[in-house]
N, C-alpha and C positions, 0 to 999 in steps of 0.2 A: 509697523506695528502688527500688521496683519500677517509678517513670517513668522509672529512669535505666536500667535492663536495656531497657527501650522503644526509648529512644534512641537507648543503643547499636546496638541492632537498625536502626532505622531510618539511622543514617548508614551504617552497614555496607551497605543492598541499596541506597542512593541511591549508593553508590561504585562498587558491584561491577561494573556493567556498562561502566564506565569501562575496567576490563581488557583485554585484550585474550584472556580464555579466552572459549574457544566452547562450553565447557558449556552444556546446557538447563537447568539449577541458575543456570545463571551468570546469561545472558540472559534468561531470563523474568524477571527484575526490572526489566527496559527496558521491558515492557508496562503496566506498574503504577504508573509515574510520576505520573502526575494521582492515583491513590486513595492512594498511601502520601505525595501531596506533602498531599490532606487529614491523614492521618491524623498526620503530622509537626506542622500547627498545631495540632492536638488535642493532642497531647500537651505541644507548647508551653504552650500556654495551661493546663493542666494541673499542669504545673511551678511555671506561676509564681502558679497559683491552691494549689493543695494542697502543695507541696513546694517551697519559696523554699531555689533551693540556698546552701548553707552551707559546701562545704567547696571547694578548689580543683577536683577533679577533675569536682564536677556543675557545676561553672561551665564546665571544659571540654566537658562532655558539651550541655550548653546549648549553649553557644555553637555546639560542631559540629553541633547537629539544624539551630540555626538558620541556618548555612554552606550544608549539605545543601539543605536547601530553598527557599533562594535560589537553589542551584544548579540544583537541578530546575524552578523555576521559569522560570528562566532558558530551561530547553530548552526545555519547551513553550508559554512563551508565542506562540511565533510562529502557534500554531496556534489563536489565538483573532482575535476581532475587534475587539479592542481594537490588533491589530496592524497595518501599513500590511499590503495584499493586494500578492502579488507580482506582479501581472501584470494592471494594470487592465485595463477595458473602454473602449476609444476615444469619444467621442461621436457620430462619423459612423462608420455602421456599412457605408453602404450597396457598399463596397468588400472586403469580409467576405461569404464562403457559410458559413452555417450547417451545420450535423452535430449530430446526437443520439447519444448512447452510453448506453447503461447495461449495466452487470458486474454480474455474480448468481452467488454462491456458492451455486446450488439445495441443496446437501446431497442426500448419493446416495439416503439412506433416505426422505428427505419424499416423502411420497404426496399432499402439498395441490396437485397437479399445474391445478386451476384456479385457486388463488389468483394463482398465478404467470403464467397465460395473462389473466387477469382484468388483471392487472398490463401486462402488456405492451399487449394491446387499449386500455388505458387512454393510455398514456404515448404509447403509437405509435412509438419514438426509430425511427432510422435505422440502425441495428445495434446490438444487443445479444449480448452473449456471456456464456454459463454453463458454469459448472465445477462439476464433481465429477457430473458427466452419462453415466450410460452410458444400455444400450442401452433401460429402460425411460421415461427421462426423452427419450431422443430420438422415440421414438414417441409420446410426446404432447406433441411440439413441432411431428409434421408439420404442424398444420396452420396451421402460421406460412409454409412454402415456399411459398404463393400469392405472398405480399406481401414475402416475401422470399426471393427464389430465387436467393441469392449465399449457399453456405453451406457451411462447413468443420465435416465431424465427425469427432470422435474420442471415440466410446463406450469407457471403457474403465472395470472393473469393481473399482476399488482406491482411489475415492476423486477421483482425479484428471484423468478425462475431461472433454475441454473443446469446447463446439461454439458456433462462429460464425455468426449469421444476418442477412443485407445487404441494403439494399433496393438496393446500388449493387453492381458487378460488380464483380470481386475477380480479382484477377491476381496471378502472380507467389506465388503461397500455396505455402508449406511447412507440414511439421508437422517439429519437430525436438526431437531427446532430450538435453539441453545437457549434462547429469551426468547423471540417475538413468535409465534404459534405460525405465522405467515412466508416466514424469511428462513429458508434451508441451507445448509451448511451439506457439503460433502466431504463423506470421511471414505478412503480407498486404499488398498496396496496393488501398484501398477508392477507386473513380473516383467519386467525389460531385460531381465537376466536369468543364468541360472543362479540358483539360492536364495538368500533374501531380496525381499521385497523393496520397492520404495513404498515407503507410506506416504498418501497426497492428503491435503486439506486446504477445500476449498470452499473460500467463507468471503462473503457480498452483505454485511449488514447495513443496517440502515442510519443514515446519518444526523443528524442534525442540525435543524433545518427550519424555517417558518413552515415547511409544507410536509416536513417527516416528523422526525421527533423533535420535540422542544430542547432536548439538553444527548447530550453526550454518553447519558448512559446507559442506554439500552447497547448503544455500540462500542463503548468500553468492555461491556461484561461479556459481550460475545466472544471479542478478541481475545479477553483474556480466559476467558474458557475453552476457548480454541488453545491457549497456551498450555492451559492444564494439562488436556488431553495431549498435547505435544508431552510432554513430560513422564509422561508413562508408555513413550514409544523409542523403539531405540532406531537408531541411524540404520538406512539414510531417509532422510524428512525435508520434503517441501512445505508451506504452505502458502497460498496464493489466492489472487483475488482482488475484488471492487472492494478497499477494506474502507474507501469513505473516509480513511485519515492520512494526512501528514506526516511521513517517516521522522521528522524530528517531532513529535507531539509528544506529552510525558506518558502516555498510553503506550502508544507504539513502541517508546524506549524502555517501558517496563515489560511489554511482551518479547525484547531481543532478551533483557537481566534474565527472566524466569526460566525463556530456552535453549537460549545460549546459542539461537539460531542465527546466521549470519544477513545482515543485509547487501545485496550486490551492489545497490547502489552506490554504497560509501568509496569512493574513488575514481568512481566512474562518470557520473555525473546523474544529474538530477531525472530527466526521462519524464518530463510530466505529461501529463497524459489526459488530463480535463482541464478546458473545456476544449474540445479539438477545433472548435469552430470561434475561437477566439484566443489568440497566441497571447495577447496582453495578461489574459485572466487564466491563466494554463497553471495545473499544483498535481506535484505526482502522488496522485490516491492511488495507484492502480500497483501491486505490488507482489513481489516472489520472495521470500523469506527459506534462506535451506539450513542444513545441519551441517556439522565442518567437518564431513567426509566430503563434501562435494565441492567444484569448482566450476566456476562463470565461465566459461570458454566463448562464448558471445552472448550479448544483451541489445538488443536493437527494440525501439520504438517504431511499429508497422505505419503503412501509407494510411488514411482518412480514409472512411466507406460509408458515410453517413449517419455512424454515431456520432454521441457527444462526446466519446472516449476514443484515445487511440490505442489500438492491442500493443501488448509485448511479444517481443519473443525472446527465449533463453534457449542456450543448446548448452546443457550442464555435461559434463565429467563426471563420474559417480567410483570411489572406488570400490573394488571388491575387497572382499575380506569379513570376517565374523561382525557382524554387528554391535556399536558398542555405545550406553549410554553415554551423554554427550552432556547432559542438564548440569546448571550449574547448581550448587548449595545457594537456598536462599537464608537470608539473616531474617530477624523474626520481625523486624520491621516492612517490608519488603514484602514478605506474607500476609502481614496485615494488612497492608493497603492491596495488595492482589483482594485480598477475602472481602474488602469494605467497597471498593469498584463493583465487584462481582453482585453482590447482595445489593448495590444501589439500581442498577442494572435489573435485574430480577422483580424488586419493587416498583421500578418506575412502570415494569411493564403491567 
């Protein structure tokens, strides 16, 4: 009797984030999909090893664990390699300039301040940006400004400062406050080449959470504001960051509709990235999003350095050539939930 109080539970939080509440009750059960889509055949098989249902109702309950978890399988497959990758790699590259990124959610309190430099020295990428950096994490990062002396800071003491470091010159840089007055967003064009620019966007909002925001939407509207501004920029376009959601989340899948920007993960595999200090409770928040001028040419998940997060690194392909809008046409339903996200977002704050 007690696999079926299971079940019910587990169809129950495989449904829930289908809703449309922005509770943190609600939505942290979108982070959990791969460990409760485990724990759904466990209990299956369970069922049908200890407790062969007998009456209608555990037939129902059966059947809906096993609905649930086709269903969720369904979502995350795409984030395995068992799936076509979205966005191959060409075989003639030599038309393609290279760029290196890597994203590092440092954590404000980590004092492992050389594992981190150890790391970078190693990798060498061509910019890397860390969040949740104030001002004692910037002072031991000066001594990266030799080799890269293109660099955006914003020490700030709450969790959520974020600073930029370029081996390529950097124009055109804002820092901007999209909803919460406290949580900065970077807006950049990195010259890795000659001609156009890449445009970067790097955005850390704030989640939801018993100890952040109560609901989801302070951190929907940023992302999808961060999308806007995508949308009036033409190729080529990263943008990157502690987005605090779940690439299959109905957020995150309405900021790929609106840019038409490509996720690397889809094929490659999932790359989670918190909690680095517990493999069981591991969900990829940490994320690179580009324009379909560009190609994945490596994706790797870095070593542990005493964050909670583990960095990425990307070494993209970019081609050359005139720059050229990439957005797709949105249908006017589509817009309106973009504009009702936005504006709930904006109010909650």
């Amino acid at each position: 009797m007690v696999l079926y109080y299971f079940a019910g539970f587990f169809i129950l939080i495989a449904l829930l984030p289908l809703v449309h509440i922005k509770h943190w009750a609600v939505r942290g059960w979108d982070y959990v999909r791969v460990q409760t889509s485990f724990l759904q055949a466990f209990v299956i098989f369970l069922i049908l090893i200890l407790s062969y249902p007998e009456r209608d109702w555990q037939w129902g309950m059966l059947i809906g664990l096993i609905a649930t978890l086709t269903l969720q399988i369904i979502i995350v497959i795409p984030y395995s390699k068992i799936y076509p990758v979205g966005r191959k790699r060409p075989k003639n590259t030599s038309h393609l300039k290279k760029l290196s990124l890597i994203t590092a959610n440092v954590l404000q309190d980590n004092r492992e301040y050389d594992k981190f430099r150890d790391l970078i020295y190693k990798e060498e990428p061509d910019v890397f940006l860390t969040m949740e950096t104030d001002k004692k994490w910037e002072a031991e990062l000066e001594c990266f400004e030799k080799d890269y002396p293109y660099t955006v800071k914003v020490p700030i003491d709450n969790y959520y400062g974020m600073h930029l470091y370029s081996k390529y010159k950097l124009t055109d840089t804002r820092v901007e406050y999209m909803v919460e007055e406290d949580v900065p967003s970077i807006f950049t064009k990195v010259h890795y080449r000659k001609g156009d620019p890449l445009n970067l966007i790097c955005v850390h909002p704030a989640p939801p959470s018993p100890t952040e925001n109560e609901t989801s939407k302070e951190r929907d509207a940023e992302l999808l504001l961060a999308g806007k501004k995508v949308r009036d920029l033409n190729a080529p376009i990263v943008v990157c960051g502690d987005l605090n959601d779940v690439v299959w989340s109905r957020v995150s899948r309405l900021f790929r509709k609106m840019t038409g920007l490509i996720d690397p993960r889809i094929g490659r595999g999932l790359y989670p990235t918190f909690h680095a200090e517990y493999w069981y409770l591991r969900f990829p928040i940490d994320h690179m999003f580009h324009s379909q001028d560009i190609y994945v040419e490596e994706m790797r998940r870095l070593s542990y350095y005493g964050s909670d997060h583990f960095p990425m690194y990307f070494s993209l392909l970019i081609k050359n050539g005139t720059p050229v809008d990439t957005h797709p046409d949105l249908d006017k339903e589509t817009e309106e939930e973009i504009e009702e996200n936005i504006e709930e977002g904006v109010e909650a704050h």
